[in-house]
N, C-alpha and C positions, 0 to 999 in steps of 0.2 A: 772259036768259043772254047773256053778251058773247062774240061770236063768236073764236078767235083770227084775223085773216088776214095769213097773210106772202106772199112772194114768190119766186119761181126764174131767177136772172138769165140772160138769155140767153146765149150764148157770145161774142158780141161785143159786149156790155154796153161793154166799157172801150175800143174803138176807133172809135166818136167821141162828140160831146156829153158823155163821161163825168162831169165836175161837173156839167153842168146835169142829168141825168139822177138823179145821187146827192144834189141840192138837192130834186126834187121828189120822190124817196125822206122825204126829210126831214120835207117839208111833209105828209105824210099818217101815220094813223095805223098805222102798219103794224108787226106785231108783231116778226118777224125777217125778216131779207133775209140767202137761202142761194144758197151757188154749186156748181155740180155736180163732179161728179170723173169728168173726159172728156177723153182725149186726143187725141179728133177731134173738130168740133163733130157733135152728135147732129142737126143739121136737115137740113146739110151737109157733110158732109167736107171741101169746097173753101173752106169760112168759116175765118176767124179766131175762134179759143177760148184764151180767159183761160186761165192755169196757174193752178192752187188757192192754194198757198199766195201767192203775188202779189198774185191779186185780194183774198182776205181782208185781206191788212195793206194794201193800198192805200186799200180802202172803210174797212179800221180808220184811216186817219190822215183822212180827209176827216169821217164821219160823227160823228165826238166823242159816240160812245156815246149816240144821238139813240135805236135801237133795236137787237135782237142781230144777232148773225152766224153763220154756221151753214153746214154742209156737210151737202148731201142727194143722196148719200150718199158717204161714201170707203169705194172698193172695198178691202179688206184683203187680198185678193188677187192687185193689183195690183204691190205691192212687196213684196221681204225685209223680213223684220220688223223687224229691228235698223230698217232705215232708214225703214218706216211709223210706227214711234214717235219715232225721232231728227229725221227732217225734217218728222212732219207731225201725229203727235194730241200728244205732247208740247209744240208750239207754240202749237196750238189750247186743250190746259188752260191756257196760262197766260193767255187773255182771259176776262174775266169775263163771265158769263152767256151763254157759246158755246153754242149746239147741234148737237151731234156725232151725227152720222149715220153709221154704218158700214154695210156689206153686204160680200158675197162674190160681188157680179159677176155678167154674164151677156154673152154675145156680141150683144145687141142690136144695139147701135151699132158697135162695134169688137170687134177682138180683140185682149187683151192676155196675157202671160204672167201663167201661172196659179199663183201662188207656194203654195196649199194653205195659207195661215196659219188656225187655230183659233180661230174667232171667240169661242168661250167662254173660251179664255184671256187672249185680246185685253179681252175686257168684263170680267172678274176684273182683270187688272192696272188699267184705265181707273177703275172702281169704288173699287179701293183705295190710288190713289192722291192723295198730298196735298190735291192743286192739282185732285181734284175734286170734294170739296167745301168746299174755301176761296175758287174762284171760281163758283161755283153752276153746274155743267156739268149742262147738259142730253144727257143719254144716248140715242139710239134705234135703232132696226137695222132695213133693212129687211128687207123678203120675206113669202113665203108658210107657208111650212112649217111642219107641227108642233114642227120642234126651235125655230124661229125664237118660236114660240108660249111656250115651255115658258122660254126663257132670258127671254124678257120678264117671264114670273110669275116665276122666280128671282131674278133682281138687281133686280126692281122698277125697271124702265125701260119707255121708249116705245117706238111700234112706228109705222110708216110704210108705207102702201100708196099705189103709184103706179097711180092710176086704178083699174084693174079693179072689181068686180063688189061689188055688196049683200052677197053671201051670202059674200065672201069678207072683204069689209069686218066682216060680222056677227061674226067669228069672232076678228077682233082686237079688235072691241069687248067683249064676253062675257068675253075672256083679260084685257082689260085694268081692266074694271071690278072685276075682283077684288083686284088691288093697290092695297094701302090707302093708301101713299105714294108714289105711284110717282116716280121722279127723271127722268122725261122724259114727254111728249108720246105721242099716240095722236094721228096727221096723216094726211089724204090730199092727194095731190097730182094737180090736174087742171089741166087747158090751160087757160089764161086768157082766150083769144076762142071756146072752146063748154066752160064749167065744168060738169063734174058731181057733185055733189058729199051724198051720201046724208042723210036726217033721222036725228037719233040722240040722244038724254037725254043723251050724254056731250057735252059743252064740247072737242070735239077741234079741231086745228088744222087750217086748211083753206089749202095752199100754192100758189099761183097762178103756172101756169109762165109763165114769157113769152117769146116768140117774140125773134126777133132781127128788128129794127124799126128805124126811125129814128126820130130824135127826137120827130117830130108824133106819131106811131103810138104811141110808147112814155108819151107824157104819156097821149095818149085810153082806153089799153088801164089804165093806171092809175086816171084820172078813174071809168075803166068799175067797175072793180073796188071802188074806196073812195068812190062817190058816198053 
């Protein structure tokens, strides 16, 4: 079984090395390379962090569709609606083979205004529109929850657990193996210098976050990963 592995770029991924960084992105096999949706860096607050929409069309014009691109996760209740679709999953259908990640936030890292947008209505318009399945949109959401559970077996999408536990990973596996097409990904995402990452019959994708590094650190934490 071919494992999937991508990547989670760090917040200051694009302030320095950045081509030679997105060259040895290149040289390996790596299935998508995803940027967060943080308005502070999450290591540091005092670091520089990429804007989302930026760094996607950036690594879009350097990468020439070498492998995907992908946001894990945009918060949907971080902006008015109008403008979460106008500036930023509207944009996002229109690259082919994206992987869209949504969620509904938590104060981990930051505190943002909590706009309350309906994630079920958010994944009904995203599902039914043109430009998602004309460029092969990969769908997924994160979280824990049984509603989070239930919209996954609904619109037959993926689901994304960051880190935590077997027994709670088990239960998106269980939900997800029952979708007989599903239009996205079953992923978990673990730190890339102490991976954890569970055995399971399903072919899920395994996203490897990576630290904010400098160049030596960031080729070796690759090598590490894709040897």
């Amino acid at each position: 079984m071919n494992q999937i592995n991508s990547v989670l770029l760090p917040g200051e991924f694009f302030k320095n090395n950045f081509l030679e960084k997105a060259e040895k992105l290149m040289s390996i096999e790596v299935d998508t390379v995803y940027l967060f949706d943080h308005g502070k860096n999450p290591a540091n607050k005092n670091l520089d962090v990429y804007e989302l929409i930026d760094g996607i069309f950036k690594l879009k014009e350097v990468v020439n569709d070498q492998f995907s691109l992908g946001v894990c996760v945009l918060n949907i209740n971080a902006r008015p609606y109008q403008e979460l679709f106008d500036e930023y999953i509207c944009k996002f259908l229109e690259i082919e083979n994206f992987k869209l990640g949504i969620g509904t936030g938590d104060d981990k890292f930051e505190k943002r205004t909590n706009f309350s947008n309906d994630i079920e209505k958010i994944i009904n318009e995203i599902v039914n529109s043109n430009r998602f399945k004309q460029n092969n949109i990969n769908l997924f959401i994160g979280g824990n929850s049984e509603k989070k559970l239930k919209l996954i077996k609904k619109y037959e999408i993926g689901i994304n657990q960051w880190i935590g536990t077997k027994n709670s990973f088990g239960k998106k596996e269980f939900t997800y193996s029952q979708i007989e097409h599903p239009r996205g990904n079953l992923s978990l995402c673990s730190k890339a210098d102490s991976p954890i990452f569970f055995d399971s019959e399903l072919n899920y994708e395994k996203i490897h976050v990576l630290k904010d590094s400098n160049r030596e650190i960031f080729f070796e934490t690759i090598d590490n990963i894709f040897r």
